[in-house]
PDB file of N, CA, C and O in Angstrom:
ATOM      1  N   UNK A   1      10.027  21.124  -7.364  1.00  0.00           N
ATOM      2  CA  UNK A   1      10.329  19.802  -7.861  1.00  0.00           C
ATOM      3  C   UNK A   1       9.014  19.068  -8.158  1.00  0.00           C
ATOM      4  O   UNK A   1       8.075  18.867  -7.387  1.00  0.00           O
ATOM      5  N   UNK A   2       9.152  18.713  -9.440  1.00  0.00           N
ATOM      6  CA  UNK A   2       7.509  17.902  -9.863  1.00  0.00           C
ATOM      7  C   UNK A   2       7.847  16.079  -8.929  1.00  0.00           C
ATOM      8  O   UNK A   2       8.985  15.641  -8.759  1.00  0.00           O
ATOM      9  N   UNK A   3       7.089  15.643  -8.663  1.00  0.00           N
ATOM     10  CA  UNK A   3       7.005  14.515  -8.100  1.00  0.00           C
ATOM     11  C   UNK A   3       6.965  13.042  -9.017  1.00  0.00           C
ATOM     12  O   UNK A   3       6.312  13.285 -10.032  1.00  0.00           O
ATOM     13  N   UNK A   4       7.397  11.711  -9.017  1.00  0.00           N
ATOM     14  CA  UNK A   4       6.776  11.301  -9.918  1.00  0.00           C
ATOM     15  C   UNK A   4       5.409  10.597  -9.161  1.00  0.00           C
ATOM     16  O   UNK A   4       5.295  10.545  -7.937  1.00  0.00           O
ATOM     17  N   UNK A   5       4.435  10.088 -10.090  1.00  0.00           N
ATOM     18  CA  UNK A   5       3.378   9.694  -9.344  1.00  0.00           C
ATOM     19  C   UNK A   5       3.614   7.968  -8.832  1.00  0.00           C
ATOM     20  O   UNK A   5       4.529   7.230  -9.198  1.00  0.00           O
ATOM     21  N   UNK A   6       2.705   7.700  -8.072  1.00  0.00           N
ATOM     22  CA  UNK A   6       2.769   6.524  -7.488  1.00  0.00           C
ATOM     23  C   UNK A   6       2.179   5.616  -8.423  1.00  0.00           C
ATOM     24  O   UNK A   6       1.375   6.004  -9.271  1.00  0.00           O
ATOM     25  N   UNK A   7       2.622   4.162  -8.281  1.00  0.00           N
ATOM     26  CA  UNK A   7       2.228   3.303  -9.156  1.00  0.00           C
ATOM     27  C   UNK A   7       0.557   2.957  -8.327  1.00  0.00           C
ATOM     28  O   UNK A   7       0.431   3.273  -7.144  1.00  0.00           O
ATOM     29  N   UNK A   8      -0.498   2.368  -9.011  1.00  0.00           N
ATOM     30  CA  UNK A   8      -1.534   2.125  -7.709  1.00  0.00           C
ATOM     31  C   UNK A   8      -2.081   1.050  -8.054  1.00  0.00           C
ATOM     32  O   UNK A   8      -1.386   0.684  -9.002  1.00  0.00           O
ATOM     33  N   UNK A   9      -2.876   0.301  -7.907  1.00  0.00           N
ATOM     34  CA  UNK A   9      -3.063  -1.366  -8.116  1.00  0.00           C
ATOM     35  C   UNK A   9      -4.098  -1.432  -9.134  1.00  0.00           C
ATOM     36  O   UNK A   9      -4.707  -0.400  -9.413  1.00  0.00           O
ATOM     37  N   UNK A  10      -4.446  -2.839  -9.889  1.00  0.00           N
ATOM     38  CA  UNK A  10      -5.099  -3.130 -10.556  1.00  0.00           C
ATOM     39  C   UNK A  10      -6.840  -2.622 -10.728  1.00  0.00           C
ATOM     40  O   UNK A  10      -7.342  -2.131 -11.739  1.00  0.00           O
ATOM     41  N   UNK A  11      -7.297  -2.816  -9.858  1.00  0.00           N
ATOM     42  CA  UNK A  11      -8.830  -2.564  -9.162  1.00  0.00           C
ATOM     43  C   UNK A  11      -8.713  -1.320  -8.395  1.00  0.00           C
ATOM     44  O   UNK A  11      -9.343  -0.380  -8.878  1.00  0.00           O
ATOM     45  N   UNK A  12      -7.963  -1.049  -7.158  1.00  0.00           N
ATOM     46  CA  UNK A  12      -8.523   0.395  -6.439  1.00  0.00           C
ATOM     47  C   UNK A  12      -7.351   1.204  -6.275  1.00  0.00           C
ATOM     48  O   UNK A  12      -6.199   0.958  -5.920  1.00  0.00           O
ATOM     49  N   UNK A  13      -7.963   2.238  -6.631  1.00  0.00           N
ATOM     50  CA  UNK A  13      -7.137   3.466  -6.946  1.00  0.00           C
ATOM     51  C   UNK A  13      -6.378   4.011  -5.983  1.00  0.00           C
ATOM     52  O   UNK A  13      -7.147   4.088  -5.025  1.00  0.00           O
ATOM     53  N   UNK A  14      -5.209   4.488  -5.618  1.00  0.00           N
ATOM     54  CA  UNK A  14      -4.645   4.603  -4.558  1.00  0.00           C
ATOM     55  C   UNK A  14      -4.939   5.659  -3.829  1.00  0.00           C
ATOM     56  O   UNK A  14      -4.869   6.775  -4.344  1.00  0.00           O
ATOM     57  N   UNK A  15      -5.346   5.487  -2.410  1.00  0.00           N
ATOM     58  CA  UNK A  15      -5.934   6.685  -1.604  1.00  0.00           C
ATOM     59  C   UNK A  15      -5.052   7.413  -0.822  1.00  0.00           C
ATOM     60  O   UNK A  15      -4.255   6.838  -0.081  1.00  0.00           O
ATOM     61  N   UNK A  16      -5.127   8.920  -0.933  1.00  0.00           N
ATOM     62  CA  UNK A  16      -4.202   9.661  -0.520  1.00  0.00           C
ATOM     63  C   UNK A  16      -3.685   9.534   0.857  1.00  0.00           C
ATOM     64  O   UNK A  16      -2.520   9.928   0.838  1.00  0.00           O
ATOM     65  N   UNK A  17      -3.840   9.365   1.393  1.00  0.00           N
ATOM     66  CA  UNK A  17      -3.167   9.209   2.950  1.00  0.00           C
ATOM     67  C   UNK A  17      -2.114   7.577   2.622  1.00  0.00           C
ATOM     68  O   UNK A  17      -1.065   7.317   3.211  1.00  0.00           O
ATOM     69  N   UNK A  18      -2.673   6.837   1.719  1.00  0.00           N
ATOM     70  CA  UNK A  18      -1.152   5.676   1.668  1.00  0.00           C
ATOM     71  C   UNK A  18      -0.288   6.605   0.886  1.00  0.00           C
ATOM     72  O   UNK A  18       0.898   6.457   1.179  1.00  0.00           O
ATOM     73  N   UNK A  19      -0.438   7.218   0.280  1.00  0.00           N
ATOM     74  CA  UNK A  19       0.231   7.733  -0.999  1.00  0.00           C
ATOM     75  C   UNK A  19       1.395   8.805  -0.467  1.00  0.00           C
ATOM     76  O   UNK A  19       2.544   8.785  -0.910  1.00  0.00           O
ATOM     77  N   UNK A  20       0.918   9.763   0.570  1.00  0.00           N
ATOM     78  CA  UNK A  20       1.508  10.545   1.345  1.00  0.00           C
ATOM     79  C   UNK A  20       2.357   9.565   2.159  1.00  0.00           C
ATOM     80  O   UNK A  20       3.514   9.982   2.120  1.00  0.00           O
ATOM     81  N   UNK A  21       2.273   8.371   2.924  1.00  0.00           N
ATOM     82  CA  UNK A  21       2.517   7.835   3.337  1.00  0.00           C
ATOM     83  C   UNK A  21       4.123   7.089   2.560  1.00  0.00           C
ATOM     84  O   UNK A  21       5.240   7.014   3.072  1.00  0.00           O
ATOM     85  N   UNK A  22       3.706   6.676   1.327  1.00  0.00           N
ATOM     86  CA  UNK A  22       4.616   6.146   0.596  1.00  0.00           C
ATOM     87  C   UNK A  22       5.816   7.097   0.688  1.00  0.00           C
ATOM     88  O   UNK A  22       6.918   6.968   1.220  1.00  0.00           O
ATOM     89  N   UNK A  23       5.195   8.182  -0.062  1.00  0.00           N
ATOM     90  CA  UNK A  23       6.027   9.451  -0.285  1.00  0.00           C
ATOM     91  C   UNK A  23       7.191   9.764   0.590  1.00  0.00           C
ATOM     92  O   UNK A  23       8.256  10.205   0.159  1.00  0.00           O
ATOM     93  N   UNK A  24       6.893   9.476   2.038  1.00  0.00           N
ATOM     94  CA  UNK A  24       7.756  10.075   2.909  1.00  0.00           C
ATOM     95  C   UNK A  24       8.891   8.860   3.455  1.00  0.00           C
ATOM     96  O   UNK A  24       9.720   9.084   4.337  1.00  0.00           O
ATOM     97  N   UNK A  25       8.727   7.407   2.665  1.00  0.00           N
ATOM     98  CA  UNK A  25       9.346   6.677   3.226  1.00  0.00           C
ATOM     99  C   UNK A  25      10.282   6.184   2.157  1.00  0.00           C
ATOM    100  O   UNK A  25       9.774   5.106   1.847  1.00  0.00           O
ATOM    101  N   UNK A  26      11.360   6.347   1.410  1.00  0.00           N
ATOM    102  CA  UNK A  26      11.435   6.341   0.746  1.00  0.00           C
ATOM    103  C   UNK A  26      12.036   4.443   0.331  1.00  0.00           C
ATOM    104  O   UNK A  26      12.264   4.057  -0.815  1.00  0.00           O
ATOM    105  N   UNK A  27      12.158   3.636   1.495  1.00  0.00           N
ATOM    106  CA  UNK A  27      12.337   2.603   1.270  1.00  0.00           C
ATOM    107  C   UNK A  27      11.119   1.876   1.010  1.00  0.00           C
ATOM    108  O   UNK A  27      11.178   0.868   0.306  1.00  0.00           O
ATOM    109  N   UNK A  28       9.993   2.276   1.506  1.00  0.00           N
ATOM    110  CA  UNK A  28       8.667   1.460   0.893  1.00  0.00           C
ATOM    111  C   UNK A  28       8.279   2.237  -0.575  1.00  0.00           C
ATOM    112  O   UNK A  28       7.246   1.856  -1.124  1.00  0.00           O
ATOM    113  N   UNK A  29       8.798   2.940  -1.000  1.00  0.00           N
ATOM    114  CA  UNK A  29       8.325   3.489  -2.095  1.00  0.00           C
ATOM    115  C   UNK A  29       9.012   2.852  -3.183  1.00  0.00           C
ATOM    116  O   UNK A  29       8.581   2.414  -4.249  1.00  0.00           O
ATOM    117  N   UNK A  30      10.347   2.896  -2.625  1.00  0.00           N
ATOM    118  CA  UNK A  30      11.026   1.450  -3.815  1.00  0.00           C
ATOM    119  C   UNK A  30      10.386   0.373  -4.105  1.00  0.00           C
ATOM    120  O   UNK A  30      10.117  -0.012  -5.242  1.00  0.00           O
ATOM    121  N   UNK A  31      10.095  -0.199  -3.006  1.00  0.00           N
ATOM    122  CA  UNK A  31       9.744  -1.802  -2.947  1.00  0.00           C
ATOM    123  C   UNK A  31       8.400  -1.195  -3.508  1.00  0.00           C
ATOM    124  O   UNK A  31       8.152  -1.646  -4.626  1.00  0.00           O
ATOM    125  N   UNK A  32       7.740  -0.561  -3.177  1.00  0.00           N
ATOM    126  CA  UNK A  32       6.390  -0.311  -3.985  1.00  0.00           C
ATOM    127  C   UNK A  32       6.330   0.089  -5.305  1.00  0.00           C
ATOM    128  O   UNK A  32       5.316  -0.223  -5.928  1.00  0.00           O
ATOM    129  N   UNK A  33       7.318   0.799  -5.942  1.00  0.00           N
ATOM    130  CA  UNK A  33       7.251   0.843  -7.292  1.00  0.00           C
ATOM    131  C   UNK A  33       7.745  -0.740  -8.109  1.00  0.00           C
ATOM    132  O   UNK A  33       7.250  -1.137  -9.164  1.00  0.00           O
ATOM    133  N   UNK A  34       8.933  -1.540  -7.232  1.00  0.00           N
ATOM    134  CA  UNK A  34       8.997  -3.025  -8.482  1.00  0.00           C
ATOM    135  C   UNK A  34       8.339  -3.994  -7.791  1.00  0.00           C
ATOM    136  O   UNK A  34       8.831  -5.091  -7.528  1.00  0.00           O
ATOM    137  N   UNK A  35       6.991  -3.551  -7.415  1.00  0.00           N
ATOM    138  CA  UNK A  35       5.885  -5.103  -6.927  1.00  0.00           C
ATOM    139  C   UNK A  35       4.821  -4.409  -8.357  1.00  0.00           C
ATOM    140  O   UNK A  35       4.594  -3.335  -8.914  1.00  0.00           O
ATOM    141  N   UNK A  36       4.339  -6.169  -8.442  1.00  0.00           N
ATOM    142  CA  UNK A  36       3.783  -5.525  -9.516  1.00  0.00           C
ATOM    143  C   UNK A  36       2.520  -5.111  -9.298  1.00  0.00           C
ATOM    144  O   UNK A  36       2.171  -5.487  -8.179  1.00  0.00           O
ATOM    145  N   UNK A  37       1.234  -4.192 -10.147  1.00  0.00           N
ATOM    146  CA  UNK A  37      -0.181  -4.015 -10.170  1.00  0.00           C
ATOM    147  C   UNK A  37      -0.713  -4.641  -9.317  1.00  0.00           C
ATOM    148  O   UNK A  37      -1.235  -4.082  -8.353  1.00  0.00           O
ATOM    149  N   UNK A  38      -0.703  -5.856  -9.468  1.00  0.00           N
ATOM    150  CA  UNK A  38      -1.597  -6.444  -8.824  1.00  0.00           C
ATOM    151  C   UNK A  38      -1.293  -6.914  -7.190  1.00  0.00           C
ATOM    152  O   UNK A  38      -2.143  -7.163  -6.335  1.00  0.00           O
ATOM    153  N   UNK A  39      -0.050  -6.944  -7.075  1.00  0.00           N
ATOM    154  CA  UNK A  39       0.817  -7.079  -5.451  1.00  0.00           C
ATOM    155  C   UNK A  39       0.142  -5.383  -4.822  1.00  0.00           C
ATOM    156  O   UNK A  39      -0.232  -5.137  -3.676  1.00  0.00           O
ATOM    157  N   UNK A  40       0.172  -4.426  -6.033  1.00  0.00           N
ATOM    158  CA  UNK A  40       0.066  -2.720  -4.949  1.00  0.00           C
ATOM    159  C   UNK A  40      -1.548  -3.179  -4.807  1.00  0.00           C
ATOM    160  O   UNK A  40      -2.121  -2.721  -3.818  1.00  0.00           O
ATOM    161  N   UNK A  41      -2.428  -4.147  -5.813  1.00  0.00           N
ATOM    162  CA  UNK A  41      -3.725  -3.657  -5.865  1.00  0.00           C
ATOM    163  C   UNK A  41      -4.080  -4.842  -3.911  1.00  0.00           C
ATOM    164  O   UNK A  41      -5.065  -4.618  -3.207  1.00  0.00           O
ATOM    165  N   UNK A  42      -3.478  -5.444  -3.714  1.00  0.00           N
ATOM    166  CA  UNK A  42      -3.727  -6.116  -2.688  1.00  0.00           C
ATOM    167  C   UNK A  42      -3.242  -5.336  -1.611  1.00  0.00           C
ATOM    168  O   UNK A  42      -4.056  -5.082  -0.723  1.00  0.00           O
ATOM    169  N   UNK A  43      -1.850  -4.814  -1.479  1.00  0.00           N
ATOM    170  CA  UNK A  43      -2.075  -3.680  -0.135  1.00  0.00           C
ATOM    171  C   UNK A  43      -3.125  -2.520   0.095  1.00  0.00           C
ATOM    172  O   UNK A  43      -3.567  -2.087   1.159  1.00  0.00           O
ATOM    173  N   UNK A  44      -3.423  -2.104  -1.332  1.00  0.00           N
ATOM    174  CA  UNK A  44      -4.180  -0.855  -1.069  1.00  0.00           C
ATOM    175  C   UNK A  44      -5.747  -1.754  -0.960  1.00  0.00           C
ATOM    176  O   UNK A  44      -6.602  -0.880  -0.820  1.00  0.00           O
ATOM    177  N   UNK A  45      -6.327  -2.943  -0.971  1.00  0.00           N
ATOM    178  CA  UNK A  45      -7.583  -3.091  -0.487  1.00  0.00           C
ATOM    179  C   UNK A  45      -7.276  -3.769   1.034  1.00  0.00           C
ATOM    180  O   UNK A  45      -8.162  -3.810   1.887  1.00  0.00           O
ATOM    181  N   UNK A  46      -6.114  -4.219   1.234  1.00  0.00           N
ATOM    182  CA  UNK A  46      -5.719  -4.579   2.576  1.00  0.00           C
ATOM    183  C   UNK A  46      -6.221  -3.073   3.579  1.00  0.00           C
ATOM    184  O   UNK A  46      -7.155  -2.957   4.373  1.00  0.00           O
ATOM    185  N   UNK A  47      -5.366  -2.253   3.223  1.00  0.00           N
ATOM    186  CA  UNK A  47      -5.204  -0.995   4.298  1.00  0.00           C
ATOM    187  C   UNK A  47      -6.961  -0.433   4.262  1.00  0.00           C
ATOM    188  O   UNK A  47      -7.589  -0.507   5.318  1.00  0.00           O
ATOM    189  N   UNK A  48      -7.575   0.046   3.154  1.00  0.00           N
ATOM    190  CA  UNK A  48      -8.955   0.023   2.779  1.00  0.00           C
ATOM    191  C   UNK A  48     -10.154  -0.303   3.124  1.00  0.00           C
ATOM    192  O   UNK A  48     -11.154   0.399   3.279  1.00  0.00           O
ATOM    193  N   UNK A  49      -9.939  -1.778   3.270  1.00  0.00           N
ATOM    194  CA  UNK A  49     -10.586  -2.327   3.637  1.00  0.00           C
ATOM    195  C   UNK A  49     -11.163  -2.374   5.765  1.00  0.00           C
ATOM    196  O   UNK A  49     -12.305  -2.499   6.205  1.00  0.00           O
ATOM    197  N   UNK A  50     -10.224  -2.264   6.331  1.00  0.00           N
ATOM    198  CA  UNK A  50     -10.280  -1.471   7.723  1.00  0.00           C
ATOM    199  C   UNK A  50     -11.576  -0.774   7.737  1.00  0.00           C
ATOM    200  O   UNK A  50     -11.711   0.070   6.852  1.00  0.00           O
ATOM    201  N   UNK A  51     -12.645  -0.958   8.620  1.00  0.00           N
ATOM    202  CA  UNK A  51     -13.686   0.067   8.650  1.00  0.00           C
ATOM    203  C   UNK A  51     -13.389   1.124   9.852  1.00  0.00           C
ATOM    204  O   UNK A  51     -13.908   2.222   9.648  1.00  0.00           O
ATOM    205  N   UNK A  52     -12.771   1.027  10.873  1.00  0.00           N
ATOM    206  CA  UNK A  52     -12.397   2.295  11.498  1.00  0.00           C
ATOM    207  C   UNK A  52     -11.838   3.163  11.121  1.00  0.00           C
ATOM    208  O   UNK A  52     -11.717   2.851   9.937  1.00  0.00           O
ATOM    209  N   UNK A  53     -11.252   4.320  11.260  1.00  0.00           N
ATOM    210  CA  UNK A  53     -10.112   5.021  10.931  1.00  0.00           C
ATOM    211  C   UNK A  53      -8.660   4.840  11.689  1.00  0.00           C
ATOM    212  O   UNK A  53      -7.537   5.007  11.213  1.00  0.00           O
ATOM    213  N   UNK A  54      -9.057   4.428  13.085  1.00  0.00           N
ATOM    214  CA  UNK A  54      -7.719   4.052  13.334  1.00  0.00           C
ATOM    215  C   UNK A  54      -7.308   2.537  13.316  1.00  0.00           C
ATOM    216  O   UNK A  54      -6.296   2.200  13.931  1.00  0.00           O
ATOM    217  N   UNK A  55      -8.000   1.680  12.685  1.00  0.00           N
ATOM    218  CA  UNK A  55      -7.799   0.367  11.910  1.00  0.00           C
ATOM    219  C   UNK A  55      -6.634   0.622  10.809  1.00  0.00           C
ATOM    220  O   UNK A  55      -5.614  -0.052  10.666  1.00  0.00           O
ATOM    221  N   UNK A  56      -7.112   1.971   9.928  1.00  0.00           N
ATOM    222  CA  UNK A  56      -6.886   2.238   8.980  1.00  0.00           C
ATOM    223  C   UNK A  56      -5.451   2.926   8.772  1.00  0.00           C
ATOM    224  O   UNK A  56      -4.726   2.844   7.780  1.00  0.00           O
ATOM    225  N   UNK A  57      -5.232   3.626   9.969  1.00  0.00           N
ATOM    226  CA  UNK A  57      -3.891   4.099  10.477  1.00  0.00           C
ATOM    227  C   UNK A  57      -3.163   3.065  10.286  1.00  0.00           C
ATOM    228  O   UNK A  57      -2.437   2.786   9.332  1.00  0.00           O
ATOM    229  N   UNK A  58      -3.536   2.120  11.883  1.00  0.00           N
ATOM    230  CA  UNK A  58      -2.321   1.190  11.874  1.00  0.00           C
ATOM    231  C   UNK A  58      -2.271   0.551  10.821  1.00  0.00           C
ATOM    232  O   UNK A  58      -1.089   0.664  10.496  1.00  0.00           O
ATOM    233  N   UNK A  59      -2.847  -0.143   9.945  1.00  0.00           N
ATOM    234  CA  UNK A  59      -2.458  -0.727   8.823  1.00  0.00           C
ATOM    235  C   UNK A  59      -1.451  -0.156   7.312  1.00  0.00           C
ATOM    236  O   UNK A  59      -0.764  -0.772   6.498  1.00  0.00           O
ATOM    237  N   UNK A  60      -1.872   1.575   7.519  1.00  0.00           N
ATOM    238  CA  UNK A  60      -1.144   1.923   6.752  1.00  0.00           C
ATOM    239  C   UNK A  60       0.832   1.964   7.105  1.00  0.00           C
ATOM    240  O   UNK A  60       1.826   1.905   6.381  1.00  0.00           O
ATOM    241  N   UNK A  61       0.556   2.118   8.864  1.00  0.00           N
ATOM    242  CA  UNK A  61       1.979   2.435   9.524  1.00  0.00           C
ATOM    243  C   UNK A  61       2.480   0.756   9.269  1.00  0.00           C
ATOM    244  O   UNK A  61       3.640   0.633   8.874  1.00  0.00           O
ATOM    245  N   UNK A  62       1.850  -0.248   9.429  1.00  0.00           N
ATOM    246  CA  UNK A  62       2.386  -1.292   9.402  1.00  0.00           C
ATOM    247  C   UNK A  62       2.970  -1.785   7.963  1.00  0.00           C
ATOM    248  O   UNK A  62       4.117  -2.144   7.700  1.00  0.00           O
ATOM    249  N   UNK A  63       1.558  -1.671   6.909  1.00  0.00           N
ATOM    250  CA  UNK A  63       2.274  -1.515   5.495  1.00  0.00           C
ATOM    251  C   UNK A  63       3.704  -1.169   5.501  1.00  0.00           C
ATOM    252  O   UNK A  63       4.671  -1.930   5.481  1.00  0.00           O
ATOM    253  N   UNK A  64       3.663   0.170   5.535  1.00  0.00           N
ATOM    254  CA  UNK A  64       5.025   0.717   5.605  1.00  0.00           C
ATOM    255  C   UNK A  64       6.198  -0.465   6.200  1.00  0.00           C
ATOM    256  O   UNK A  64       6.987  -1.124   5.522  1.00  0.00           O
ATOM    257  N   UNK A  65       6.030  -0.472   7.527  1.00  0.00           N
ATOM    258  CA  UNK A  65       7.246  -1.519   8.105  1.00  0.00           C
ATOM    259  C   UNK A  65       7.230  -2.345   7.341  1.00  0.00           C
ATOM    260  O   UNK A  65       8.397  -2.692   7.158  1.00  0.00           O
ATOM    261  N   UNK A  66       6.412  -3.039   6.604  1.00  0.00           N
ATOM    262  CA  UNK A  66       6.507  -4.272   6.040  1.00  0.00           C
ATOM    263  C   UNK A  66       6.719  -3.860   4.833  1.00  0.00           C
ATOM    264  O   UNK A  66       7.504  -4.690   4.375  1.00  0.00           O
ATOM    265  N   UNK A  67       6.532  -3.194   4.145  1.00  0.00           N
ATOM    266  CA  UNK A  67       7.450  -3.021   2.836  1.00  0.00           C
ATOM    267  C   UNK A  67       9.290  -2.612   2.812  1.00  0.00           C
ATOM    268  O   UNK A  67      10.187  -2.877   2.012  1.00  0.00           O
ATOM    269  N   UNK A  68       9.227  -1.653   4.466  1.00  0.00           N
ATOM    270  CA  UNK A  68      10.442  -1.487   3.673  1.00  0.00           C
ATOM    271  C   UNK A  68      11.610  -2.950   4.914  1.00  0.00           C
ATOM    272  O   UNK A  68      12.752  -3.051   5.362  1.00  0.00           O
ATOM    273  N   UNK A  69      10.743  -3.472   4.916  1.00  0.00           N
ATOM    274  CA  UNK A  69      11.352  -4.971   5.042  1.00  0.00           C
ATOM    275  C   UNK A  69      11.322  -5.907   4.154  1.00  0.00           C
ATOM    276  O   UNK A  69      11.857  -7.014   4.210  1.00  0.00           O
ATOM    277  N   UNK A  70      10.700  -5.460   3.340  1.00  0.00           N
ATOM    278  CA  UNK A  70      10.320  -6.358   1.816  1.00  0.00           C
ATOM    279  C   UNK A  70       9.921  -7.415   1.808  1.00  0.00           C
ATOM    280  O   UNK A  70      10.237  -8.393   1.129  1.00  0.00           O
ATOM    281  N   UNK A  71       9.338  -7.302   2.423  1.00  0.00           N
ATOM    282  CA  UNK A  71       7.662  -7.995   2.194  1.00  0.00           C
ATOM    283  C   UNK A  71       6.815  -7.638   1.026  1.00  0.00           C
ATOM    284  O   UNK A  71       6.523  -6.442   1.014  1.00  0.00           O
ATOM    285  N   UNK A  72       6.179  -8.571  -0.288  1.00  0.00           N
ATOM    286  CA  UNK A  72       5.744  -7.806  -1.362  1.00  0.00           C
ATOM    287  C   UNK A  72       4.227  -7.793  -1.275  1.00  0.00           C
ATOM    288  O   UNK A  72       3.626  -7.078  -2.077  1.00  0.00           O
ATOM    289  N   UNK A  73       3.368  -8.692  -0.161  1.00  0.00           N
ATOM    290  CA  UNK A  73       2.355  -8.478  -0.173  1.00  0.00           C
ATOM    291  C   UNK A  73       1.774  -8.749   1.296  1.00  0.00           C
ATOM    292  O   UNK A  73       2.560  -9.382   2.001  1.00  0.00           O
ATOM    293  N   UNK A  74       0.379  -8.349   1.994  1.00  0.00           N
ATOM    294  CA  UNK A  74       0.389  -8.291   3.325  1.00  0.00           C
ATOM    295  C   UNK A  74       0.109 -10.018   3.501  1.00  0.00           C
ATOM    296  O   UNK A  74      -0.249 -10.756   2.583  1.00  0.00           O
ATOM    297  N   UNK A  75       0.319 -10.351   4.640  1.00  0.00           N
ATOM    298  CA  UNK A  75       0.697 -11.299   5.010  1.00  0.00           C
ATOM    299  C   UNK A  75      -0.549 -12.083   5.924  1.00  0.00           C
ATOM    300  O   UNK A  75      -0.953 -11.364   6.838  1.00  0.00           O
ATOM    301  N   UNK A  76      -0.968 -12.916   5.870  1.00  0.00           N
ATOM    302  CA  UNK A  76      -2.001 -13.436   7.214  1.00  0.00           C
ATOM    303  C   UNK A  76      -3.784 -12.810   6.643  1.00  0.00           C
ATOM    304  O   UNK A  76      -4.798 -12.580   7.303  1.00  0.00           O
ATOM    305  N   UNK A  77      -3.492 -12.706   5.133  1.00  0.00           N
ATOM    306  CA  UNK A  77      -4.963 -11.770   4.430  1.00  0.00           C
ATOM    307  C   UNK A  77      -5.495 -12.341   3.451  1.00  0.00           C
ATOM    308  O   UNK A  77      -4.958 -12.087   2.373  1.00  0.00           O
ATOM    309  N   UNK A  78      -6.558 -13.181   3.424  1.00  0.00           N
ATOM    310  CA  UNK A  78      -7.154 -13.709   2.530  1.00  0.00           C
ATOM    311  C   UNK A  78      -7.209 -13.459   1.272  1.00  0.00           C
ATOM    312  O   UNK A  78      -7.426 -14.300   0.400  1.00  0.00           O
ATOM    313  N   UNK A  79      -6.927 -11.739   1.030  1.00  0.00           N
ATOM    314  CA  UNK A  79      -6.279 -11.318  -0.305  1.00  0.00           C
ATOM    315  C   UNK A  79      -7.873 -10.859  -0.699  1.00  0.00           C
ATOM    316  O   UNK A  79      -8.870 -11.486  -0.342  1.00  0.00           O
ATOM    317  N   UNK A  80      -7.876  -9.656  -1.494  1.00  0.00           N
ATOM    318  CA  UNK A  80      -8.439  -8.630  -2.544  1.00  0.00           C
ATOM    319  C   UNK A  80      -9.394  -9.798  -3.067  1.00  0.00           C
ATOM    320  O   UNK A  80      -9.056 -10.910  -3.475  1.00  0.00           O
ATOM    321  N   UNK A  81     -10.826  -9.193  -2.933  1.00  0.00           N
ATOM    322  CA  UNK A  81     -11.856 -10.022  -3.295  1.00  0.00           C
ATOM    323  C   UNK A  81     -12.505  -9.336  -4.746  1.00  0.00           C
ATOM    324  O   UNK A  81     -13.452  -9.864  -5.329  1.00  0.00           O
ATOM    325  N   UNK A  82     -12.097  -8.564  -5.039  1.00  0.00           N
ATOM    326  CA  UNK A  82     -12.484  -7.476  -5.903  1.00  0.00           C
ATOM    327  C   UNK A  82     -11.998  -7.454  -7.089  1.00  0.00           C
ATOM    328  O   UNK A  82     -12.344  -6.627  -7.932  1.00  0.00           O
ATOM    329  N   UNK A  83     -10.788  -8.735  -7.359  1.00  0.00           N
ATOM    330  CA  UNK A  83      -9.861  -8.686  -8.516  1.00  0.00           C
ATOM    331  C   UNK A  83     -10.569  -9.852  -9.473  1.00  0.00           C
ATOM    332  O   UNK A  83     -10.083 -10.128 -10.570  1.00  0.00           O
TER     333      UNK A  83
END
């Protein structure tokens, strides 16, 4: 089965471990395909942005909860400085 690809944000390109991540959930993958460019380009410098790796975990596991609660962008984050 070919996959379709993930939508990924305006500015940074989507990094494989959210992407795998998306993949397997299939209720954040909804809500992640009708937010638009620039809503995906703010989670993916949210989760990114983390300099640990397990910063980087939990933010991706939390993403998740919070998308497929529908939530369209992270919450309590000064927001993507890069756009």
């Amino acid at each position: 089965m070919i996959e379709k690809s993930i939508g990924g944000g305006t500015v940074h390109k989507m990094p494989e471990d959210l992407r795998k991540a998306l993949t397997s959930v299939p209720a954040a993958r909804a809500l992640w395909e009708d937010i638009t460019p620039l809503a995906r380009n703010e989670w993916i410098c949210w989760v990114t942005s983390g300099k640990k790796a397990e910063t980087r975990d939990i933010r991706v596991k939390k993403g998740l909860s919070k998308l497929k609660g529908g939530m369209r962008r992270p919450c309590c984050w000064a927001g993507c400085i890069h756009r």
